[in-house]
N, C-alpha and C positions, 0 to 999 in steps of 0.2 A: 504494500500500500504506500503510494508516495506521495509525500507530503511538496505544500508548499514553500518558501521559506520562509515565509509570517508562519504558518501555522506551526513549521517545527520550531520556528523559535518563540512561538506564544509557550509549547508544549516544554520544551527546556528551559524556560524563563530566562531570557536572553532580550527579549522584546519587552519595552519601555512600557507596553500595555497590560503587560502580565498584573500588572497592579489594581490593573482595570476589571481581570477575565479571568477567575482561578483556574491555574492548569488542569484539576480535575473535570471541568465542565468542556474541555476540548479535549480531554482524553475519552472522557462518556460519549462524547460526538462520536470517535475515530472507535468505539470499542460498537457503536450500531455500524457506522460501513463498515468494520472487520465481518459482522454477523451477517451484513445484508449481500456484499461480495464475495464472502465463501458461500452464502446459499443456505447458510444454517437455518434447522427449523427448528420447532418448539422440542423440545427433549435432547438436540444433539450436544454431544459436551465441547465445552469451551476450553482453549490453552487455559492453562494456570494463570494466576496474577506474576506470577515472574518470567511466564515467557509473554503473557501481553508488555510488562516492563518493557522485556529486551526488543519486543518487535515494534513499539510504539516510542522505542528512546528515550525511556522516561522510569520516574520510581516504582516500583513495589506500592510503597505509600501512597502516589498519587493515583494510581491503578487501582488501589484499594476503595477510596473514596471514591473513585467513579462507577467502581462496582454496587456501592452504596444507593448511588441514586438509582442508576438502571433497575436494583431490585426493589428499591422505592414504585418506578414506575412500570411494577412487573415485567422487562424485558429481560432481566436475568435473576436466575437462582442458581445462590450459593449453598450446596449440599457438606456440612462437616462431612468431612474425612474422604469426600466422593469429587471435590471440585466445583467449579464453575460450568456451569447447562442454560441453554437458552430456553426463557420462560416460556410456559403454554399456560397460557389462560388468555382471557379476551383485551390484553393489553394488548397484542402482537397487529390483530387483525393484518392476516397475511392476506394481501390480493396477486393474480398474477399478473393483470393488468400493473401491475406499480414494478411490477419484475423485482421482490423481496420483500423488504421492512420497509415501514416507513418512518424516514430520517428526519427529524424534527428539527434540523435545520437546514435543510436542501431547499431551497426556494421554488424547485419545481413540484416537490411534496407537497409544500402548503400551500402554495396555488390550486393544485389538485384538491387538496384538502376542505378548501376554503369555497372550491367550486361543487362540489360535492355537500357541505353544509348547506350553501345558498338551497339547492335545489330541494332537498332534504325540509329545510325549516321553512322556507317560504310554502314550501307543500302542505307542513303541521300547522303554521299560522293562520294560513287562508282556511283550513277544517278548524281550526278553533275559534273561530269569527263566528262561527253554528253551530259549533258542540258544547264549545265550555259550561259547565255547569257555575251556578253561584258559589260553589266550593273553590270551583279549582280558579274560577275568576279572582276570589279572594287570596286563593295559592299565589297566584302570577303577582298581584299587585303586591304582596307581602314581599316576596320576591324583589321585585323594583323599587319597593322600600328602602329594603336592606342595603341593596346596591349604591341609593343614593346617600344614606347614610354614612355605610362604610369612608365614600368618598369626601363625602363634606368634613369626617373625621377624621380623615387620613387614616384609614383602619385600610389596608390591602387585604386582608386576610377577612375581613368580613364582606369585602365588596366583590371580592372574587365567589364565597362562598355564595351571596347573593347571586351572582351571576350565573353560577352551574344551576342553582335550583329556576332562578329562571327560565331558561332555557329547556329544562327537564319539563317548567310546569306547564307551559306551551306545548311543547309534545306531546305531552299525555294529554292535554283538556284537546288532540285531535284525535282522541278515540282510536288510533289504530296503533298495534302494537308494533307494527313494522319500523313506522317511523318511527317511534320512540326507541327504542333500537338503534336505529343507525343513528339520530343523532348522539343519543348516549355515548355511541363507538366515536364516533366523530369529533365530538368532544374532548374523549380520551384522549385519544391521540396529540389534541390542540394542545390538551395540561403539561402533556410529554413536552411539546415546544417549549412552553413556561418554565415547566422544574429548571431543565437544564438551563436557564437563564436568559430566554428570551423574553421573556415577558413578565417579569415579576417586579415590578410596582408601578404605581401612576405614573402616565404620560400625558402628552397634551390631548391623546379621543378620547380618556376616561371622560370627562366632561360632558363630550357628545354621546358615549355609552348611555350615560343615566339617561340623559332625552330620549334618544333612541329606542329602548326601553319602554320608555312612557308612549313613546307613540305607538309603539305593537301593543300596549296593555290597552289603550285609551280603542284601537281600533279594534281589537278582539271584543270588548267590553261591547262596546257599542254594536256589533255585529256586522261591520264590515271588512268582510275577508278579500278583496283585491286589494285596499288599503292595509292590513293588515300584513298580508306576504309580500307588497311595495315597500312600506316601512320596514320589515326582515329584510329584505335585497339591501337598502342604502346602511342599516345598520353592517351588517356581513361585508359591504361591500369596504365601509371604514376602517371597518377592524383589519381586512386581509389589508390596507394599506399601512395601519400600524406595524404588523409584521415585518412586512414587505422593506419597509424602512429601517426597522429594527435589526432581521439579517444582513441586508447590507449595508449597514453599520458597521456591523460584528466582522464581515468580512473585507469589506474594503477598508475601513479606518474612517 
């Protein structure tokens, strides 16, 4: 696997950014393409932490901690006494279309990702505009409470929680289990972007989040489902620009 020379020197801490980008969250990057270029699947077992070291140019220790997150966000399980095994459970969601894992920071992933949620949510938005019950109407808004909350308080951690449940409440007040499903998975996925350090705190859309938000609840409420999955498009459409801006940051400088 060959590196660039930012990224081996992000990786050996050589590069003035490393201050910026703990080596372990570029080694968790390089430790999904090792699994997603060898082709590994859910149960096959992984090098050791000391020959990912050696193959990755890097510690033991930092190797370790990247292992940490991955089984944080179920893409790897570490077995005492038996090694490192690539995860099986519904974190992985392998498609063959995407030709392996999907890399939470490949830009062409989360384009993909991101065009797959639109279709997905604006599908559950526009059935929830006619299904919602007064429960789960109450669910949503609670939901974009929270959100707005978190933020006015600088709480991340409540405004993100806000934000899964939102999104969850929506899916489900459209009645079909399908999509509730795939956004769920969809979602997953996005978090994986987050852990590893793309997204984890206020930026300048949090802002537009909350309105955004408000305008899927206010149109679901009301029972207008083209306004409803319109307002999901420009929300989805903002946040893949967050992203979008965020990796190539990380990668360009």
């Amino acid at each position: 696997m060959k590196d660039t020379p930012a990224v081996a020197a992000l990786v050996n801490g050589s590069d003035e950014r490393t201050d910026y980008r703990p080596g372990y969250e570029i080694v968790a990057e390089r430790i999904l393409e090792f699994i997603a270029e060898s082709r590994l699947v859910p149960g096959d077992r992984m090098p050791t932490e000391n020959d990912l070291a050696q193959q990755l140019d890097t510690s033991r220790a930092v190797v370790r901690e990247a292992v940490k997150i991955l089984s944080a966000l179920g893409r790897v399980r570490a077995h005492k006494g038996r090694g490192l095994f690539v995860a099986d459970d519904d974190g992985m969601l392998i498609t063959s279309r995407w030709g392996g894992f999907f890399r939470p920071v490949d830009l062409d992933h989360v384009l993909m990702l991101f065009e797959f949620r639109r279709v997905q949510e604006m599908a559950a938005a526009r059935l929830a505009a006619t299904r919602a019950t007064p429960a789960e109407l109450r669910t949503i808004e609670v939901a974009m409470q929270q959100c707005r909350h978190g933020y006015v308080h600088g709480e991340v951690d409540v405004f993100n929680q806000g934000d899964d449940e939102f999104h969850a409440a929506v899916a489900a007040a459209s009645h079909n289990t399908f999509l509730g499903s795939a956004v769920r998975d969809a979602r997953r996925l996005q978090r994986q972007s987050s852990a590893i350090g793309i997204h984890n705190s206020f930026n300048e859309g949090t802002a537009s989040a909350v309105e955004e938000h408000e305008a899927i609840y206010r149109a679901i409420r009301d029972g207008h489902p083209d306004e409803a999955a319109q307002a999901t498009a420009v929300h989805l459409d903002r946040t893949l620009e967050d992203y979008r801006r965020e990796i190539q940051r990380r990668l360009f400088g």
